[in-house]
C-alpha positions, -999 to 999 in steps of 0.1 A, spaced: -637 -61 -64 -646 -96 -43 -680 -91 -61 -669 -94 -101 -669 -132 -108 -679 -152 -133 -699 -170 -119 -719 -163 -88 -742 -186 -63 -773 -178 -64 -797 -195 -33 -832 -187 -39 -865 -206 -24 -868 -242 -40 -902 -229 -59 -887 -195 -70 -876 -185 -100 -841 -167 -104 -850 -133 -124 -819 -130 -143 -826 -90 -150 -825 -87 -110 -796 -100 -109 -779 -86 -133 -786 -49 -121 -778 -57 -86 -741 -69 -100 -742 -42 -121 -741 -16 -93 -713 -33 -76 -693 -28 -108 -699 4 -117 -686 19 -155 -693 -19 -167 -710 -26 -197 -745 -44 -198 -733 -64 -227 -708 -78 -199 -737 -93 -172 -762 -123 -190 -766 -143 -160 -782 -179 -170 -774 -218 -153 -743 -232 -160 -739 -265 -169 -738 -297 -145 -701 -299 -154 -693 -268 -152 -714 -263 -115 -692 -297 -105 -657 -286 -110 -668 -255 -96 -687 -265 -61 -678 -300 -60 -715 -307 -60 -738 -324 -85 -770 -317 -96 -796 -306 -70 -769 -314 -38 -753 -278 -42 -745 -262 -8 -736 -225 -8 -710 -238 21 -676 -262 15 -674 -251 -21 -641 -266 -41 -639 -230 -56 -649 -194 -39 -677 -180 -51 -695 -147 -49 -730 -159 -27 -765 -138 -29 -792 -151 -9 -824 -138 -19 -840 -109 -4 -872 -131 2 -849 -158 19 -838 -131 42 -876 -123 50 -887 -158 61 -906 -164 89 -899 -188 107 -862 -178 97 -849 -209 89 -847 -227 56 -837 -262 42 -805 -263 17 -785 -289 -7 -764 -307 21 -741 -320 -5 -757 -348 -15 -790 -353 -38 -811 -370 -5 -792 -350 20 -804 -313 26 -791 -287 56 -813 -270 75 -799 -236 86 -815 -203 103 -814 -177 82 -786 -156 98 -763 -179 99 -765 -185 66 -760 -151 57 -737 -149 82 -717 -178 69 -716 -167 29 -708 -131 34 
């Protein structure tokens, strides 16, 4: 299953909050028969985001990752209007601005 990882990007609205139980039943359905005890989704650490994305702390882009990762855009990313939406370009002062589609387009 392309969708059972670790470790999964997650690109939600800079003010949002990640709801980890939303998350975790969402996976859960991909990976059916899999224990709960199996999904407690939190923020890894700076070193461990690093040697996974290449990217330090606040410069991650859910594109050009060092290591392939499972991406979820949230549902209320997907439902902006205008449909466009500024990301992490890589580097703390750079950020990416990308329509919407593409960006779904471009993580799966």
């Amino acid at each position: 299953n392309d969708n059972d990882s670790r470790y999964y990007l997650i690109v939600v609205q800079y003010e949002a909050r990640m709801n980890a139980d939303k998350l975790a039943r969402l996976v859960r359905s991909w990976n059916e028969g899999a224990p709960k005890s199996r999904f407690n989704f939190q923020l890894c650490s700076e070193e461990t985001n690093y040697r996974l994305t290449g990217y330090k702390h606040n410069a991650v882009a859910p594109i050009g990752l060092k290591t392939t990762l499972p991406v979820i855009v949230s549902h209320r990313i997907a439902q902006l209007s205008p449909a466009f939406l500024w990301l992490g370009g890589g580097h703390r002062d750079l950020k990416l601005g990308a329509p919407v589609d593409r960006l779904i387009k471009a993580t799966g």
